[in-house]
Each structure stands twice: as C-alpha cells, then as structure tokens.
N, CA and C of each residue as an Amber inpcrd file, in Angstrom:
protein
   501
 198.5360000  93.9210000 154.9160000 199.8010000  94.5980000 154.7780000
 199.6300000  95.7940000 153.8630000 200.1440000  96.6490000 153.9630000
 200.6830000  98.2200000 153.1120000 201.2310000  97.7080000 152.0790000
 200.2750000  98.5930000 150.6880000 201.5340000  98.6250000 149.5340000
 202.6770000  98.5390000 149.6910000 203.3200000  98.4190000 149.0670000
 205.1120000  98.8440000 148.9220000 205.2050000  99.8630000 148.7760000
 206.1740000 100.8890000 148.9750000 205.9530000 101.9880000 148.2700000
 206.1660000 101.9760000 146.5840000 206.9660000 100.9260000 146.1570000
 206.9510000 101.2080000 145.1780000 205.8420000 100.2110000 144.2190000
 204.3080000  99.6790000 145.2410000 203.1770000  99.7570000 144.6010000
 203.5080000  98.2200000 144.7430000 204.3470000  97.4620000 145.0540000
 204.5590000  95.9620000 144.7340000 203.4700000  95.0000000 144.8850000
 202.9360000  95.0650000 146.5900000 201.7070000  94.3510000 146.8630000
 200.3680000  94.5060000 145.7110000 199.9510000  95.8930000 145.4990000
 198.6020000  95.9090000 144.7700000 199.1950000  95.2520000 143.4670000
 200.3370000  95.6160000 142.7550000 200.9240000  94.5720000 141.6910000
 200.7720000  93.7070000 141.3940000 201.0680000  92.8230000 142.5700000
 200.9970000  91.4890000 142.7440000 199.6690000  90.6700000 142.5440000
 199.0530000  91.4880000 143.4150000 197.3030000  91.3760000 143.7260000
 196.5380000  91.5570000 142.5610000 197.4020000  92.1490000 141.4240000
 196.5550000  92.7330000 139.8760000 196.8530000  91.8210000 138.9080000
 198.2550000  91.2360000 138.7080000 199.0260000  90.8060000 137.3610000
 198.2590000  89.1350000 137.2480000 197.8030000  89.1100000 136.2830000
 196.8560000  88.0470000 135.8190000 195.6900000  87.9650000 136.3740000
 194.9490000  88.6850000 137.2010000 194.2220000  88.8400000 137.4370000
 192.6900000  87.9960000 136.7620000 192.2320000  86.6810000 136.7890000
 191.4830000  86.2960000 135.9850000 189.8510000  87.0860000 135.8610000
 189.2050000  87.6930000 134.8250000 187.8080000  88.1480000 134.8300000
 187.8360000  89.6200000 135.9190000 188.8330000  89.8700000 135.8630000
 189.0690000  91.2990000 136.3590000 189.2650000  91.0000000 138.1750000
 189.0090000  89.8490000 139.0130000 188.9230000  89.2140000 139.8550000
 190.2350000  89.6920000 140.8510000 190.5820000  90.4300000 141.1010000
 192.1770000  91.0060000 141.8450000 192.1900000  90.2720000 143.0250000
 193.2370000  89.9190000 143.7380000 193.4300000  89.0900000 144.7780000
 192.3740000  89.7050000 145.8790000 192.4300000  91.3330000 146.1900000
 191.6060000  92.0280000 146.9450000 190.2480000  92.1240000 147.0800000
 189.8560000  92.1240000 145.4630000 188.5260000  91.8160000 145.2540000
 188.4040000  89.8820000 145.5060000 189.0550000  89.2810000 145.8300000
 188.8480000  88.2450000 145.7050000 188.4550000  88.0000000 147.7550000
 189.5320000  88.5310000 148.4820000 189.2870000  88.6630000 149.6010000
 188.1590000  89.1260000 150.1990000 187.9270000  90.0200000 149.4760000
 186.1060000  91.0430000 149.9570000 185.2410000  90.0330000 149.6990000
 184.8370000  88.9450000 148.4740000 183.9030000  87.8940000 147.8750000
 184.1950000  87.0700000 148.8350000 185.2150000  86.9110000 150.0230000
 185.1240000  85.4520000 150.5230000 184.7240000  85.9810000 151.5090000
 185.4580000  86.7770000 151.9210000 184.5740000  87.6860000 153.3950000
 183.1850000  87.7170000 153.2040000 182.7350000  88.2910000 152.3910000
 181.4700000  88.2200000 152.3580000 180.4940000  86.6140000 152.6930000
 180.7530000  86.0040000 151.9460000 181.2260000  84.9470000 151.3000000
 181.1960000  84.0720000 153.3340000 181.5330000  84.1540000 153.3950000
 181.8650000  83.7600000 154.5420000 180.9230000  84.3000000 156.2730000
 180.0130000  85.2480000 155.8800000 179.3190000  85.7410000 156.6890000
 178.1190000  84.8350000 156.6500000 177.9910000  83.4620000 155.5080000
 176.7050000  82.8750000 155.3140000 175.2220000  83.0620000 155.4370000
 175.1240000  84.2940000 154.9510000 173.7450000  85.1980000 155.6390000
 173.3970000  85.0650000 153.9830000 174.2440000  84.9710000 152.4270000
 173.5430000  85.2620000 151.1250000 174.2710000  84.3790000 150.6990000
 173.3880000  83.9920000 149.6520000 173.7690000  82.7920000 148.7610000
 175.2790000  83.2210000 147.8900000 176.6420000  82.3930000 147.0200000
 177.2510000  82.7470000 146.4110000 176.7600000  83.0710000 145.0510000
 175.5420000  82.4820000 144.6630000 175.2740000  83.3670000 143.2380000
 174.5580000  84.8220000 143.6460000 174.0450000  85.4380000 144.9310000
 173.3690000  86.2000000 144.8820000 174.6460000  87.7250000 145.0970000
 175.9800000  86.8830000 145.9890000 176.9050000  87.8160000 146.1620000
 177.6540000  87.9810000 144.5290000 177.9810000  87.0830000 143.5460000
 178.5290000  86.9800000 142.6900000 177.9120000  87.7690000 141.4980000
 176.2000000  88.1760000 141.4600000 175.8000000  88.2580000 140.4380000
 175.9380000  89.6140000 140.8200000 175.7710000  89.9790000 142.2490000
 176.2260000  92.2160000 142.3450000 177.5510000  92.5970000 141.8190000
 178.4110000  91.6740000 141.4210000 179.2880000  92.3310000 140.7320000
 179.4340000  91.5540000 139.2120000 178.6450000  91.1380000 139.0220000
 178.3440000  90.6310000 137.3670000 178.8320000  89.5110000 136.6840000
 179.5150000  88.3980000 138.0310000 180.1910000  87.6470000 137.7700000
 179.6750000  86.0080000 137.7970000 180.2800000  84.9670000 137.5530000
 179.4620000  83.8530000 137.1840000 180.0190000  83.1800000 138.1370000
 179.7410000  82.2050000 138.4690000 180.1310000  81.3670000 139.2590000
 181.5050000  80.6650000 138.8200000 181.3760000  80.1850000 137.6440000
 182.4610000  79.5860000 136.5080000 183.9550000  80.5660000 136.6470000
 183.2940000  81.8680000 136.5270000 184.4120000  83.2190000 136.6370000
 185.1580000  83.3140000 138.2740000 184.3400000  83.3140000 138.7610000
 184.7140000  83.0630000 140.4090000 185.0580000  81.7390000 141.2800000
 185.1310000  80.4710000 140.0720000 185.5550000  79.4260000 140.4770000
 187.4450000  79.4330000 139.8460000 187.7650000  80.1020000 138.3280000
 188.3770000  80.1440000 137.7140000 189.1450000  81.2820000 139.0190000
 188.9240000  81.9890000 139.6710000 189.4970000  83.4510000 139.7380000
 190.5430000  82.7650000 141.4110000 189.4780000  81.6350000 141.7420000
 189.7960000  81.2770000 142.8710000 190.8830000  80.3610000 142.7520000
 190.7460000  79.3830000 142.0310000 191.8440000  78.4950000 141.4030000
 193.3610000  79.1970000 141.2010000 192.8390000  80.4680000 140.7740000
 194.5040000  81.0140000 140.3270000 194.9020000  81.4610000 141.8270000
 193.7740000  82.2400000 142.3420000 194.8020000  83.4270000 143.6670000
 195.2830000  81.9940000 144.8690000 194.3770000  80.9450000 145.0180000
 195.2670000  79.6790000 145.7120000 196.0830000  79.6100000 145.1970000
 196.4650000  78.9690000 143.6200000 197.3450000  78.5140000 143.4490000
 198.6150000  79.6010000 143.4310000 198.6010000  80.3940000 143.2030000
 199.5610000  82.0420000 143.5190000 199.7290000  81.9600000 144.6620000
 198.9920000  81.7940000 146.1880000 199.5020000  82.0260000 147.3940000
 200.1960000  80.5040000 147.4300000 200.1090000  78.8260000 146.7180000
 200.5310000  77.8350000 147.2740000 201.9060000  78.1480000 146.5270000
 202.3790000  78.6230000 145.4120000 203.7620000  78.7230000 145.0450000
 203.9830000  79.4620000 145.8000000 203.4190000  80.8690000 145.7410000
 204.6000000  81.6670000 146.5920000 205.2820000  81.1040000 147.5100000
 204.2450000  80.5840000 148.8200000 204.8240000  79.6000000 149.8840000
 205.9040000  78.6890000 149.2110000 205.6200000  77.9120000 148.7580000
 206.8580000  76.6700000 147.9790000 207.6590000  77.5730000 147.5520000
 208.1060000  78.8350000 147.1660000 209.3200000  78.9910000 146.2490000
 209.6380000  80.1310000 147.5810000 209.1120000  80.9120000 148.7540000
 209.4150000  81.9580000 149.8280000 209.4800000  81.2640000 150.9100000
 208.6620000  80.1540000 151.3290000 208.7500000  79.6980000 152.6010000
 208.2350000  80.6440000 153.5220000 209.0170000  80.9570000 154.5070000
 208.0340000  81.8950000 155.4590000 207.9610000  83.0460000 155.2560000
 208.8440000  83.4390000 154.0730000 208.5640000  84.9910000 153.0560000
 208.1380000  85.5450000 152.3240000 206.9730000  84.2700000 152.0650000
 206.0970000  84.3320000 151.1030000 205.0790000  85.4570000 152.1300000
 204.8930000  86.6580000 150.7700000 203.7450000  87.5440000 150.8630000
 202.3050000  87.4780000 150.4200000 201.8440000  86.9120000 149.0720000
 200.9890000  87.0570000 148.6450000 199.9250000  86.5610000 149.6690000
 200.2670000  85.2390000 150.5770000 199.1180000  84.9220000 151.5400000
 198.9820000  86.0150000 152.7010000 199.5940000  86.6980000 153.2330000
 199.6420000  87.6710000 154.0740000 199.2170000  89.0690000 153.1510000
 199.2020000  89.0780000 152.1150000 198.7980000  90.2640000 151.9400000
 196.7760000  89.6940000 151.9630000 196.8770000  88.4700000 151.6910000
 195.6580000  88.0370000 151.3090000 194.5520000  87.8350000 152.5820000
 195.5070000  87.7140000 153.3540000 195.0350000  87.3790000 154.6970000
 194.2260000  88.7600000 155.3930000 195.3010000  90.1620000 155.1950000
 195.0160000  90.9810000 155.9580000 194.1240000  91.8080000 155.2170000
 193.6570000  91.2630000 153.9040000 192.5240000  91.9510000 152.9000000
 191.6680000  91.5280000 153.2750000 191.2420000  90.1090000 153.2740000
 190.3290000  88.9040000 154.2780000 189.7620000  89.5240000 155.3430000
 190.7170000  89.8190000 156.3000000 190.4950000  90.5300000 157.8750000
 189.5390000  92.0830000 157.9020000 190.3500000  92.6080000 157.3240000
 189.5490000  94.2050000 156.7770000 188.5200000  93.9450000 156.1550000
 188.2340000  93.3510000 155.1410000 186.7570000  93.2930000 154.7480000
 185.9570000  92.9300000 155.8940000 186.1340000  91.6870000 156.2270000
 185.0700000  90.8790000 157.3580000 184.8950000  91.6940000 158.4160000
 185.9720000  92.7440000 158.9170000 185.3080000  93.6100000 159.8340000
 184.7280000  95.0520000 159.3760000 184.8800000  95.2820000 158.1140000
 183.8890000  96.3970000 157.6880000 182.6720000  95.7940000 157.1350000
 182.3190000  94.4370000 157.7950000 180.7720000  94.3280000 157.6410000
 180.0590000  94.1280000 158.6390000 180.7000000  94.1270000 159.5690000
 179.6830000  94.0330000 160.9610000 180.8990000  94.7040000 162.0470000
 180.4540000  94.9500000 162.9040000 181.7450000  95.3440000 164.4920000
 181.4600000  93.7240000 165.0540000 182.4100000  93.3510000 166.0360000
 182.6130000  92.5770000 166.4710000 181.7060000  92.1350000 167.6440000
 180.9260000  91.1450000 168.0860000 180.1980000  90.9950000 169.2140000
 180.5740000  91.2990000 170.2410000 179.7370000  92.1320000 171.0280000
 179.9890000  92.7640000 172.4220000 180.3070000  91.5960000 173.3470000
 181.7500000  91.4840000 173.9850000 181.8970000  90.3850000 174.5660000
 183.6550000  91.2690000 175.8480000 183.1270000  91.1080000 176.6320000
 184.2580000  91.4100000 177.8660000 185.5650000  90.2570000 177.7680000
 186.0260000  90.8250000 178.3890000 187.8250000  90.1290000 178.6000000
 187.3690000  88.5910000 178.8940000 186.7380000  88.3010000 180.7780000
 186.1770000  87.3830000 181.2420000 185.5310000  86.2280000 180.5070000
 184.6270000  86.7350000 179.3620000 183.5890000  86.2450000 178.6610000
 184.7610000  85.7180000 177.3050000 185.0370000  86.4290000 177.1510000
 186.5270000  85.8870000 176.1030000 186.8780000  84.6170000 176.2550000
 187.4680000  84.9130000 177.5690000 188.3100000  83.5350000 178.4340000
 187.3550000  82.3480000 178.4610000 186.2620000  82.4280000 178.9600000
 185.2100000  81.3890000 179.2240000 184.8640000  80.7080000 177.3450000
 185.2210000  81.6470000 176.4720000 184.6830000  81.1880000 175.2780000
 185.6610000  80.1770000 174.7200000 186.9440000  80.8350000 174.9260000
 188.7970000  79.8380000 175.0420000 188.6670000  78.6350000 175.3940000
 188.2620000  78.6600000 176.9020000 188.3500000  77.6390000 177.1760000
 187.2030000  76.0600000 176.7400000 186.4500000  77.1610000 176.3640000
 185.0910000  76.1320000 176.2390000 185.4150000  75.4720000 174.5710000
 185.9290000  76.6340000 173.8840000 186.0930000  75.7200000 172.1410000
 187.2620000  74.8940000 172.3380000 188.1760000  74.8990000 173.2700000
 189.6680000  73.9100000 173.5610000 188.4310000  72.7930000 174.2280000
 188.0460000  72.7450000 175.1940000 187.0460000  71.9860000 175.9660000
 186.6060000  71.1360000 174.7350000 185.3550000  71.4690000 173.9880000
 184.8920000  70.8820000 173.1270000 185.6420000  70.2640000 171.7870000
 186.9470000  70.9930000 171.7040000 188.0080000  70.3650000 170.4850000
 186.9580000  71.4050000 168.7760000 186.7800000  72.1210000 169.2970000
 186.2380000  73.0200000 168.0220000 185.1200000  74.3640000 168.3830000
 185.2320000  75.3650000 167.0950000 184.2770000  75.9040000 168.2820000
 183.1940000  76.0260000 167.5150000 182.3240000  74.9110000 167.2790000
 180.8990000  74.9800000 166.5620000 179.9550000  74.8660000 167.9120000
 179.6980000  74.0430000 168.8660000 178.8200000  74.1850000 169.8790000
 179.2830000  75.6600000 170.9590000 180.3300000  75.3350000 171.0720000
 180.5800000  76.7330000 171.8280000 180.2380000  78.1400000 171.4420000
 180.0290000  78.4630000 169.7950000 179.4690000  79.5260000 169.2830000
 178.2370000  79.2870000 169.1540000 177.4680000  78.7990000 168.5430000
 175.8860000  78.1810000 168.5630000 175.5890000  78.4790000 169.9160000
 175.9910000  77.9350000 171.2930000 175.2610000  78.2890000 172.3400000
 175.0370000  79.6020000 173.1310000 176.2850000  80.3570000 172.5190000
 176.3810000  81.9560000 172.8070000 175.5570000  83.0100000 171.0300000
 174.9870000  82.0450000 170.1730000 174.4300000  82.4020000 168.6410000
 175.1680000  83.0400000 168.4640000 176.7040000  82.7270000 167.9720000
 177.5360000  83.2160000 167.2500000 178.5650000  82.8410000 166.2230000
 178.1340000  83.3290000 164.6650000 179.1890000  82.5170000 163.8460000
 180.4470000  82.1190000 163.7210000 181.1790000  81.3350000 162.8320000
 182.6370000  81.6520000 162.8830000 183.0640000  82.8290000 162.8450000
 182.0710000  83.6450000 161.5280000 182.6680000  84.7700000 160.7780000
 182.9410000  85.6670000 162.0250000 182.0370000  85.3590000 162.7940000
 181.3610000  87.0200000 164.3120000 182.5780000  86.3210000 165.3400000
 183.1010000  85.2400000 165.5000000 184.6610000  84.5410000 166.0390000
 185.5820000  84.9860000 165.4940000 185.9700000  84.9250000 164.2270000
 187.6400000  85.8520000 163.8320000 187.0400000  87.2960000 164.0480000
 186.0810000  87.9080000 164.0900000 186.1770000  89.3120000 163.9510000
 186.5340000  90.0500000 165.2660000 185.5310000  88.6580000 166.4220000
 186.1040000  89.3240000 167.6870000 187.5050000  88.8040000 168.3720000
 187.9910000  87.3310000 167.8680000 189.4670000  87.0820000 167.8620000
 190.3180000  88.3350000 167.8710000 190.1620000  88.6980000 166.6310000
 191.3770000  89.7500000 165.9640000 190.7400000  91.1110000 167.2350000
 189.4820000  91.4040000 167.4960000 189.3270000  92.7190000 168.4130000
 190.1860000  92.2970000 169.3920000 189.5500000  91.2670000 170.3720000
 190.4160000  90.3260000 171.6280000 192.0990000  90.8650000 171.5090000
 192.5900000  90.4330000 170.4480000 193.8250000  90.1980000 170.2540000
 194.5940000  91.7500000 170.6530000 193.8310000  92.8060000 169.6080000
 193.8810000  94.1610000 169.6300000 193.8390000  94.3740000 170.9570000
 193.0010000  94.2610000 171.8190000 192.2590000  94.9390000 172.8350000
 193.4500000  94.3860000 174.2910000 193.6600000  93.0020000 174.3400000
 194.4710000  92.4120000 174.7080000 196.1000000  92.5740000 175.0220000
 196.3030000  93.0880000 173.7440000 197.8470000  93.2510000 173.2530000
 198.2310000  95.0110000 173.8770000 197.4410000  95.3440000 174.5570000
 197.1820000  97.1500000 174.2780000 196.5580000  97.5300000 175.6700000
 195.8040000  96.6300000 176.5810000 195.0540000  96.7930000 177.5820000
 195.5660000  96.4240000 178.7450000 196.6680000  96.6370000 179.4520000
 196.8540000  95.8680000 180.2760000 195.8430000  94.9350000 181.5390000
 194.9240000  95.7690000 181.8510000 194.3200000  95.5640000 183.0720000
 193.2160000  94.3590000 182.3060000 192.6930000  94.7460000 180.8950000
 191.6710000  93.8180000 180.2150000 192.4330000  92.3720000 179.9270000
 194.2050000  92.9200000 179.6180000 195.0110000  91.1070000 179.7400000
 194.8990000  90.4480000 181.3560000 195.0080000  91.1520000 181.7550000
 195.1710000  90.7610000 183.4300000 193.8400000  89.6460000 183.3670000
 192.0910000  90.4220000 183.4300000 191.2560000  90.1400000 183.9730000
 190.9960000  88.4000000 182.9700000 191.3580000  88.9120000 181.3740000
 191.3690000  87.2170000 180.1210000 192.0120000  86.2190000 180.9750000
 193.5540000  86.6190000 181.5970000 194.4660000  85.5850000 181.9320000
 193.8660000  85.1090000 183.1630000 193.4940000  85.7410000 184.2120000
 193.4080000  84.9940000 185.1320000 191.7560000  84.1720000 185.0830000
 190.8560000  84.7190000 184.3650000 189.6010000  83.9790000 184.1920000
 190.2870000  82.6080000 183.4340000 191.3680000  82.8920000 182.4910000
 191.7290000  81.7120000 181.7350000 192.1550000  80.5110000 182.7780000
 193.4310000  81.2770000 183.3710000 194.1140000  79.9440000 184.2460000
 193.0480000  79.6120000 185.4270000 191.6500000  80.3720000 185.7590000
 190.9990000  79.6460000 186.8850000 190.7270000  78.7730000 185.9720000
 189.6830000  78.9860000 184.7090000 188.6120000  78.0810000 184.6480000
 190.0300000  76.8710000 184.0090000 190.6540000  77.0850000 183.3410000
 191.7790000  75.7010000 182.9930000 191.9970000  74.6550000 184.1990000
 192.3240000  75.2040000 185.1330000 192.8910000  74.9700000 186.2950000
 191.4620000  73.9430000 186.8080000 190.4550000  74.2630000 186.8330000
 188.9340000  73.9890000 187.3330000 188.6630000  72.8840000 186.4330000
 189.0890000  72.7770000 185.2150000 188.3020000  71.2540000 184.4440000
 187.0330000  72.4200000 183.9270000 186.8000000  73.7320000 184.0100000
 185.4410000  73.6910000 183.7170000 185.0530000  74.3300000 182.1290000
 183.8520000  73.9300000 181.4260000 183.5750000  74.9780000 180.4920000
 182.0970000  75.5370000 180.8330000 182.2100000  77.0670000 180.7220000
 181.0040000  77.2930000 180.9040000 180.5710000  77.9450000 179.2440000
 179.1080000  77.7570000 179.2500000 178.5580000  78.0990000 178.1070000
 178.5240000  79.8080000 178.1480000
C-alpha cells in the first residue's frame, strides 16, 4: 500500500521500531529470508544485526500486525501494509518463472490434486518463494489479459473436469 499522504503508513512502520528494524526493513529480511538460497545469520550479519535483534524486531512487528487485527478487524492496515512490502521485495529479487497461462492451470490443478504444493513445485524445480512471485504475475497477467484468462480457465475446467494432474 501507498503512504498516506499525510506519511501515516511509513509512521506506523517506524514508531518503536526495535534495533532500528522498521516494519519495511523487516519485510525485505523475510523476503529475503524466504528465498532459502542464504543462511539467516549470513542475511542478518549484511546489515549488522544479531539474530537476538532480529528475533526481538520480529516479536514486536507480529505482535503490532496481531492487535491491529483484534482492535480493526478487517481494517486493520499494518498487515497489508506488511504484506505488500513482503510482495515488492520478493519480486525485486528474482522475475518470476517463465510459465504460460496453460502451464499455470496444470500447476492449480496439480497443488489442489496433491493438497499442497511441495511435490508439485519440486517436480517443475520450483520454490515456494518462485510460487508467490509467479502467483501475484498470474494474477496481474490474468486480471488484465483477456485472451491469457480465457486460455488458464479453460485448461483449468478441462483438466478439473478430467480427474487429471499433470506434472
């Protein structure tokens, strides 16, 4: 999400901030963090921080997004601002795997198929992290493409329709 104009979000994202740790900078460390390619002391120590500091930093920005929720309900911001910091990092570290509309659909159906999508990515060698990045492209590409929704939906309802998953 966009600042406020009158600066509210980065505010939010700053005020107690533990070990200088800002909700944003906290989003970029998990993104990273989450690509499982480097260890967490090796990502933690490029910005000078301890593990102890980044266990402390994490404790607060959860517990900040679990009130907000409890006291906003579905108006709670801080997780949505946290979310879409999350999203932007993880895709300014790699582009998303080259994958067609068709190939989309076949991937849908196969992680519903299997009830998760750890074998279904492994057999195409692809992480979670390289899954939300091309989710959110999909989604983009999808929401915006008509002819590329056309070709997802109907690969979707054959192979549903078929019982089948293909790898």
């Amino acid at each position: 999400m966009a600042d406020n104009p009158d600066g509210g979000d980065r505010a939010t994202a700053q005020e107690g901030a533990p070990h200088g740790i800002t909700l944003f900078d906290h989003a970029e460390i998990a993104a990273q963090l989450a690509e499982g390619d480097r260890p967490l002391a090796v990502l933690l120590e490029a910005r000078g921080l301890t593990e102890s500091q980044w266990n402390e930093a994490s404790i607060f920005w959860m517990t900040r997004m679990g009130d907000d929720v409890r006291k906003h309900a579905q108006d709670a911001r801080i997780p949505h601002v946290y979310s879409d910091a999350f999203s932007k990092a993880q895709d300014a570290l790699k582009p998303p795997p080259s994958m067609d509309a068709a190939s989309y659909a076949k991937l849908v159906v196969d992680i519903q198929a299997a009830g998760g999508p750890a074998q279904p990515l492994a057999v195409r060698g692809l992480s979670l992290a390289d899954y939300l990045r091309l989710s959110r492209h999909m989604a983009r590409v999808l929401s915006t493409d008509a002819a590329q929704a056309k070709v997802f939906f109907e690969m979707y309802q054959r192979l549903q329709s078929a019982g089948q998953t293909i790898p």
